[in-house]
C-alpha positions in Angstrom: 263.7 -13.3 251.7 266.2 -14.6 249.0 268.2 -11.8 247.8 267.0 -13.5 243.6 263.7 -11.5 244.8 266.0 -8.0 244.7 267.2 -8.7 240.9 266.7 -6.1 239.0 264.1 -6.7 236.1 264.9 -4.8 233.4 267.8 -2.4 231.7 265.6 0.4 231.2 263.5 2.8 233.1 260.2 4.4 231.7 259.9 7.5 233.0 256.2 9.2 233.1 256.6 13.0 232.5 254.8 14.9 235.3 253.6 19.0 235.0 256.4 20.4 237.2 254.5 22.2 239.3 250.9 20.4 239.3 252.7 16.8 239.1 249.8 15.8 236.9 250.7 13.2 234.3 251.7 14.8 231.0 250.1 13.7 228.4 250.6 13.8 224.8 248.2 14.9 222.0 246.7 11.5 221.6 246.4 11.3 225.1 249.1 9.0 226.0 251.7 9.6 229.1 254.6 11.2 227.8 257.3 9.0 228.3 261.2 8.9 228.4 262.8 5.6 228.3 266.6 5.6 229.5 269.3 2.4 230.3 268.7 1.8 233.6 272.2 2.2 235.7 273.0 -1.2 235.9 272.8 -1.8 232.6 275.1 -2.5 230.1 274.4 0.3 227.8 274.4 2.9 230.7 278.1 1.5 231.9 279.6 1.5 228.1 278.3 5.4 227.8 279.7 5.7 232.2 283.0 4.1 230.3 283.6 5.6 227.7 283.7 9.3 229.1 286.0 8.5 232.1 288.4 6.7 229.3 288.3 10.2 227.2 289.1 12.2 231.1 292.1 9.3 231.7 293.4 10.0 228.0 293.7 13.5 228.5 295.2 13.1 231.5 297.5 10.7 230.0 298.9 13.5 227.6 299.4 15.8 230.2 301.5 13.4 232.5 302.4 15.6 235.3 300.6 18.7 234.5 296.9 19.6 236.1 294.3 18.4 233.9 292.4 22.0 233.1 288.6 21.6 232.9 286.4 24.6 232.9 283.1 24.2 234.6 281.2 24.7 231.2 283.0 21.2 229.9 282.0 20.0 233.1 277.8 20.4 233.0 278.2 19.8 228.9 280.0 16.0 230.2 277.2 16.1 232.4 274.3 17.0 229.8 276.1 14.3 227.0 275.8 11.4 229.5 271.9 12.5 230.6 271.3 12.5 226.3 273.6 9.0 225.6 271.3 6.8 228.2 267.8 7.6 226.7 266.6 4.9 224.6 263.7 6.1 223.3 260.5 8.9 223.9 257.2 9.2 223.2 256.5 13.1 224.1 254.8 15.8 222.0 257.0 18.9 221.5 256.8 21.3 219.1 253.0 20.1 218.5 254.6 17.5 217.2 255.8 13.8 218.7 259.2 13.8 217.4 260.8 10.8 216.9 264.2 10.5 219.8 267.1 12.8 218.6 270.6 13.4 220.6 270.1 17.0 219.1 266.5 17.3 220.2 267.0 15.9 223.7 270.1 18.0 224.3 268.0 20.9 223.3 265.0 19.8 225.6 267.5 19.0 228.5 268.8 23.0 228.2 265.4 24.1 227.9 263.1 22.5 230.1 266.0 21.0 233.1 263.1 20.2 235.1 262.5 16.8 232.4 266.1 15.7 232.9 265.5 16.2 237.1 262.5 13.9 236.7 265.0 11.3 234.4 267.9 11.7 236.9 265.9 11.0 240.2 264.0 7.6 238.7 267.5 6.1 237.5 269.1 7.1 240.9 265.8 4.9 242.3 266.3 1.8 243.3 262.4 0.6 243.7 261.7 1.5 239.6 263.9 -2.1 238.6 263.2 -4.4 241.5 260.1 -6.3 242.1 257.8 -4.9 244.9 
């Protein structure tokens, strides 16, 4: 085997939407799969948004010099929840009765709401087999 083989093969990840209970496909009113495309974690894109909130954390810290950095677990999951909204690309999903064109404010809103579509997102970027060739 020549580790070339293991490369990954693209920066993004489509993720097909699944019932959370049923795990049938979700699909949306003119019967596609409802999709959510995010930067895979190798990417570039996924790294700057990965870069950029650890330089905002070493900043503050920066200011305080000796003191504790005080985080409250609310800033905490909201870090969380802005990362999980920067990496998607793009969506194709009906919500609303309505396929909505990819907000920040509508997938933050979506992620609060339904937290079982950012599980399904979370566990297919932390997969390695989605970006490598079978």
């Amino acid at each position: 085997m020549d580790l070339k083989e293991l490369k990954p093969q693209s920066d993004t990840i489509t993720v097909e939407l699944k019932h959370p209970s049923t795990e049938e496909p979700l699909l949306n009113l003119d019967d596609s799969p409802m999709t959510i495309t995010v930067w895979a974690a190798h990417s570039k894109e996924y790294k700057a948004v990965i870069h950029e909130a650890a330089n905002k954390r070493l900043k503050k810290a920066a200011k305080n010099k000796n003191k504790q950095v005080d985080m409250t677990i609310e800033e905490i999951e909201q870090q969380g929840l802005d990362l999980a909204v920067s990496v998607i690309k793009d969506w194709n999903i009906t919500y609303g009765e309505d396929q909505p064109k990819f907000s920040r404010s509508l997938a933050e809103e979506i992620y609060k709401e339904l937290f079982w579509v950012r599980e399904q997102v979370d566990e297919a970027i932390e997969s390695v087999d989605v970006f490598t060739k079978k």
